[in-house]
C-alpha positions as CSV (number, residue, x, y, z in Angstrom):
1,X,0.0,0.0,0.0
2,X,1.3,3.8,-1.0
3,X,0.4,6.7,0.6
4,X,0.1,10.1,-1.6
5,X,3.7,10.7,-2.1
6,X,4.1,7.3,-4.2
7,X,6.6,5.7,-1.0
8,X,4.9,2.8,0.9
9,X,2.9,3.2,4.0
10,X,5.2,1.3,6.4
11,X,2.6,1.5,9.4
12,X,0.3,-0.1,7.4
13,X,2.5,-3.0,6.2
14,X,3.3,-3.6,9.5
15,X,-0.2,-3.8,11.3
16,X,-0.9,-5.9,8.4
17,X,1.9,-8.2,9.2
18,X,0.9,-8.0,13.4
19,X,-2.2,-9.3,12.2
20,X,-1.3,-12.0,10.1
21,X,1.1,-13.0,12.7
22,X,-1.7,-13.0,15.7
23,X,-4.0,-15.2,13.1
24,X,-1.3,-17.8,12.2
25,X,1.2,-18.0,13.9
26,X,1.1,-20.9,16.7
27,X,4.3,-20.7,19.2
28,X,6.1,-23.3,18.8
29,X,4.6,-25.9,21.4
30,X,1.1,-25.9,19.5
31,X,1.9,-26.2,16.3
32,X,1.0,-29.4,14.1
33,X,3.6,-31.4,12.7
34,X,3.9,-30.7,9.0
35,X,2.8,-33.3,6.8
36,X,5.8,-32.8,4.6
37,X,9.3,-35.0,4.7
38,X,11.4,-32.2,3.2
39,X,12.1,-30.9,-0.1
40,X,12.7,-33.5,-2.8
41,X,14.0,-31.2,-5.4
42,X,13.8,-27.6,-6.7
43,X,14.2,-27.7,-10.3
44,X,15.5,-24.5,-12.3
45,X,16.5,-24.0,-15.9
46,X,20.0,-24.4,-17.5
47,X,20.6,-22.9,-20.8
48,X,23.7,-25.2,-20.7
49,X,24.5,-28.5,-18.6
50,X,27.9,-28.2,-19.0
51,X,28.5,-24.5,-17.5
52,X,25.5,-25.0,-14.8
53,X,27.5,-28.5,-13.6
54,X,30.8,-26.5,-13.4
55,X,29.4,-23.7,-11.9
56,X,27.1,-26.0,-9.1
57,X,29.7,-29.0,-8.0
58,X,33.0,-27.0,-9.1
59,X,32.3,-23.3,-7.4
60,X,29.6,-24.1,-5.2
61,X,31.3,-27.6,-4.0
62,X,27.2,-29.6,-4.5
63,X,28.0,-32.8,-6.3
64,X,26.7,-33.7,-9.4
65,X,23.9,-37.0,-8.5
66,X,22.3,-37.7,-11.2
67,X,21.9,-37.1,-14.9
68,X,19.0,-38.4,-17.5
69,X,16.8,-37.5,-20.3
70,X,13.5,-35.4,-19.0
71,X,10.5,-37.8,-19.0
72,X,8.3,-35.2,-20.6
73,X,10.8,-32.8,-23.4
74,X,12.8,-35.9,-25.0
75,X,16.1,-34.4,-25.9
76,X,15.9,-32.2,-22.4
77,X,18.2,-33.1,-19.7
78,X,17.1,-33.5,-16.1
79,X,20.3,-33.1,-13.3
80,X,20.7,-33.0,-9.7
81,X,22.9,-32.1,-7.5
82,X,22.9,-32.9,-3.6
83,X,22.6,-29.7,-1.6
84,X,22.5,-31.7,1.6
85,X,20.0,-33.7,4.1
86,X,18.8,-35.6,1.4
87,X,17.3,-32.4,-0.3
88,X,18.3,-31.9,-4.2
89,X,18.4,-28.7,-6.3
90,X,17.8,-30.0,-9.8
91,X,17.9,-28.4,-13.4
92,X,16.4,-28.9,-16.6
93,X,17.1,-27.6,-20.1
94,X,15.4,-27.2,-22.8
95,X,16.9,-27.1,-26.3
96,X,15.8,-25.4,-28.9
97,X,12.7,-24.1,-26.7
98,X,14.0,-20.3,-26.8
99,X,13.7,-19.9,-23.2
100,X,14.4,-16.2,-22.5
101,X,16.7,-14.8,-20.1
102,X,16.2,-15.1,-16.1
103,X,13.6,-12.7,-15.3
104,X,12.0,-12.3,-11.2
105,X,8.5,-12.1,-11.9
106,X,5.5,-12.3,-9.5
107,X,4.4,-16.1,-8.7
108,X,8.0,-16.6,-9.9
109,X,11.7,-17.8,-8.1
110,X,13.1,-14.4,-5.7
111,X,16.0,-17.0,-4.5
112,X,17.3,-20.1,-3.3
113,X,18.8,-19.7,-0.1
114,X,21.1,-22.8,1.3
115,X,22.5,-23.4,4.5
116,X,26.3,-24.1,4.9
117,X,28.7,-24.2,7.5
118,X,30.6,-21.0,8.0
119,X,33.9,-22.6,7.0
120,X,32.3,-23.6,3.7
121,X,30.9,-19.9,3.0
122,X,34.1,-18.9,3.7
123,X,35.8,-21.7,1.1
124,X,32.5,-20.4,-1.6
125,X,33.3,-17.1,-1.3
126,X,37.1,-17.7,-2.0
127,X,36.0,-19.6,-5.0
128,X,33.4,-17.1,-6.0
129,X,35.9,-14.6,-6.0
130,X,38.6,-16.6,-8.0
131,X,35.4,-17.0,-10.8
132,X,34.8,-13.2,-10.6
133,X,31.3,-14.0,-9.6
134,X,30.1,-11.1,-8.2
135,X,28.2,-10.9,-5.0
136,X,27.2,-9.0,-2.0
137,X,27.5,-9.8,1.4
138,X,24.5,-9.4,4.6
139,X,24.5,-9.5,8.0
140,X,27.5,-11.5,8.2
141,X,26.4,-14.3,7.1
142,X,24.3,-13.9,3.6
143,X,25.9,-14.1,0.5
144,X,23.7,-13.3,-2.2
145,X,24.7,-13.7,-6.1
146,X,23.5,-15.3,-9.7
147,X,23.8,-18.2,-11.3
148,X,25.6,-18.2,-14.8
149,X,21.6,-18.2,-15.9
150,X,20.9,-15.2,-14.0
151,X,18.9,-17.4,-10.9
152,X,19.5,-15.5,-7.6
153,X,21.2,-17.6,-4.7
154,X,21.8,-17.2,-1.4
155,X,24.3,-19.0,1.2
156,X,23.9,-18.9,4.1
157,X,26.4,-19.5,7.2
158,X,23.4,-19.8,9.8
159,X,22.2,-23.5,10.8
160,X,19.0,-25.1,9.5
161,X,16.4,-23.1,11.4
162,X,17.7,-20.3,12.6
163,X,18.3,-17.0,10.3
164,X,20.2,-14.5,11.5
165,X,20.4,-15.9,15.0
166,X,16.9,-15.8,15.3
167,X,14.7,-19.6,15.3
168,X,12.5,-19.8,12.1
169,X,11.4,-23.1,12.4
């Protein structure tokens, strides 16, 4: 919501958010379980495997698990990579389909935001920097940059659960 000089109405947001909160938001102690087991896979596009799999296992250090032909685009290649606790981030391409570039779009992908240890972010940030990949640092522990296909990532140096210090889970 805007007020009348076209900047957003940041009491407004923020009652808006205390009262979604109040409505939802269990503490912890009465909440259900969730009915999910985790994430199997997030899949993404590649405009090419080859780049995407050096860029994934070689920069980020997330191994290469899997690689076949896409059940529904034959010719399209479906590839995984293990981004730990069982969870996969996976990628498909698809040839000759004239995908356009990366684009953040409403209902769309913002970021993928994965959980490392800190000596790891600190080992991804060395490589980052030998690839020139450019990125920018929050809080301390945050790094957010692209993909070679433009996709936004984030690592994080915060456990599972916890951003920032703070318990999300």
């Amino acid at each position: 919501m805007a007020i009348d000089d076209g900047t957003l109405d940041l009491e407004h947001i923020e009652a808006e958010r205390s009262r979604i909160r109040q409505t939802y938001l269990l503490p912890s102690e009465q909440r259900p379980p969730t009915t999910a087991r985790g994430i199997h896979h997030m899949a993404l596009l590649s405009s090419n495997v080859e780049r995407t799999v050096r860029f994934y296992q070689d920069v980020l250090g997330f191994p290469l698990t899997d690689i076949f032909e896409n059940r529904d685009y034959h010719g399209s290649n479906h590839f995984f990579f293990d981004v730990g606790n069982g969870n996969l981030l996976a990628f498909f391409d698809f040839p000759d389909l004239g995908l356009g570039p990366y684009a953040e779009v409403l209902g769309g992908l913002h970021h993928v935001a994965i959980s490392i240890t800190r000596e790891q972010w600190n080992l991804a940030k060395e490589r980052l920097d030998a690839d020139g990949v450019e990125y920018h640092l929050e809080s301390g522990s945050s790094m957010y940059f692209r993909d070679p296909d433009g996709a936004r990532l984030e690592l994080l140096a915060d456990p599972l659960g916890e951003m920032y210090g703070q318990r999300v889970l």
